[in-house]
N, C-alpha and C positions, 0 to 999 in steps of 0.2 A: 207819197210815202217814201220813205229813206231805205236804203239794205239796212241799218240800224234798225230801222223800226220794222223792217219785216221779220231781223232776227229776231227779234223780242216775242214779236207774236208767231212766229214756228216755237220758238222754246213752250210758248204756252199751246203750243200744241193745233195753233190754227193754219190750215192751210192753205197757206200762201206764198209768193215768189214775186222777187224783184223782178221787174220788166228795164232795163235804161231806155229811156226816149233814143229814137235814133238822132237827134241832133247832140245828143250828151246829156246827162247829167248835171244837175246843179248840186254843189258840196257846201255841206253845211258844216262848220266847225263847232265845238266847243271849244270855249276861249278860257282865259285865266289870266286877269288882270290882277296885282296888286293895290289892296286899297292907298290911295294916297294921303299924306300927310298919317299914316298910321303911327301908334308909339312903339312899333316893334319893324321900323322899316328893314331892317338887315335878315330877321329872320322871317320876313314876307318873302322875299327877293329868293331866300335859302329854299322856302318852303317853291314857290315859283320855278325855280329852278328842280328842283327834285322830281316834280311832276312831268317835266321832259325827260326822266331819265326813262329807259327800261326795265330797272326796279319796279317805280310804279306804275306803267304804264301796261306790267306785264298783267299784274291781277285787275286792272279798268279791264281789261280785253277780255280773259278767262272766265269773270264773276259779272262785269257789267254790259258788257260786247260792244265796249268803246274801242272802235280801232283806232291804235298807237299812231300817232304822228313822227314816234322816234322808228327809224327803221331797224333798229339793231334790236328792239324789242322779240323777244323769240315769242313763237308762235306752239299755241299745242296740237294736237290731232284734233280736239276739238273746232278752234280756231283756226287753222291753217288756210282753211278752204276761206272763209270768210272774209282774210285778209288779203287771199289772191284773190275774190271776187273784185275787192275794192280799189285792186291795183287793177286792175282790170276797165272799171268805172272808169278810172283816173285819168285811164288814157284819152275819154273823148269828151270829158267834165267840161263845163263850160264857167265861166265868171262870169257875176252879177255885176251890172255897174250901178252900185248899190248908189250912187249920187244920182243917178235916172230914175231909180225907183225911190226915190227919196222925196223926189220933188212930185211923185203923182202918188203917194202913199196917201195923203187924204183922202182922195178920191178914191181910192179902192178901199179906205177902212169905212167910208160913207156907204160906199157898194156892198161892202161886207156887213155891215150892221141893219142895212135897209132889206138885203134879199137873204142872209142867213140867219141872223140873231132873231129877227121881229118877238 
């Protein structure tokens, strides 16, 4: 489970608390591609761009508790804590080499589907 997703479920009121593995953390992005070949590519790229700013990035964190990837994004009293927890994380996060886990993901959606879905 993510600090994302543990904030989510405190807000609804369930009690619970991020633990970080002691080897680190793994960081999970949302991302924001433009679609390609779109008939509005300029105001794709416009709108793309605007979601890096701290404009938007301010009300994601306040109303969704999506922490900001722009750093200049200010923080509230609500948020503040949450954002230094994540800086916090960040220091011992670890990267996926998602090409390793790319080539044995059959094998573990095989394992996933055979011991959890049945």
């Amino acid at each position: 489970m993510t600090p994302t997703q543990v904030t989510a479920l405190k807000i609804k009121g369930v009690p619970v608390e991020y633990a970080s593995p002691k080897e680190g953390g793994v960081v999970l992005n949302v991302a924001e591609c433009a679609i390609a070949n779109n008939n509005q590519p300029e105001l794709a790229q416009k709108l793309a761009a605007y979601l890096l700013t701290p404009e938007a990035q301010a009300p994601a964190l306040e109303f969704g508790d999506q922490i900001p990837s722009n750093p200049k994004t200010p923080t509230s009293e609500k948020t503040r804590a949450q954002v230094e927890a994540m800086e916090k994380y960040l220091e011992t996060a670890v990267t996926i080499d998602w090409d390793q886990v790319n080539q044995i993901r059959p094998e573990w959606n095989a394992r996933w589907s055979r011991s959890i879905e049945r």
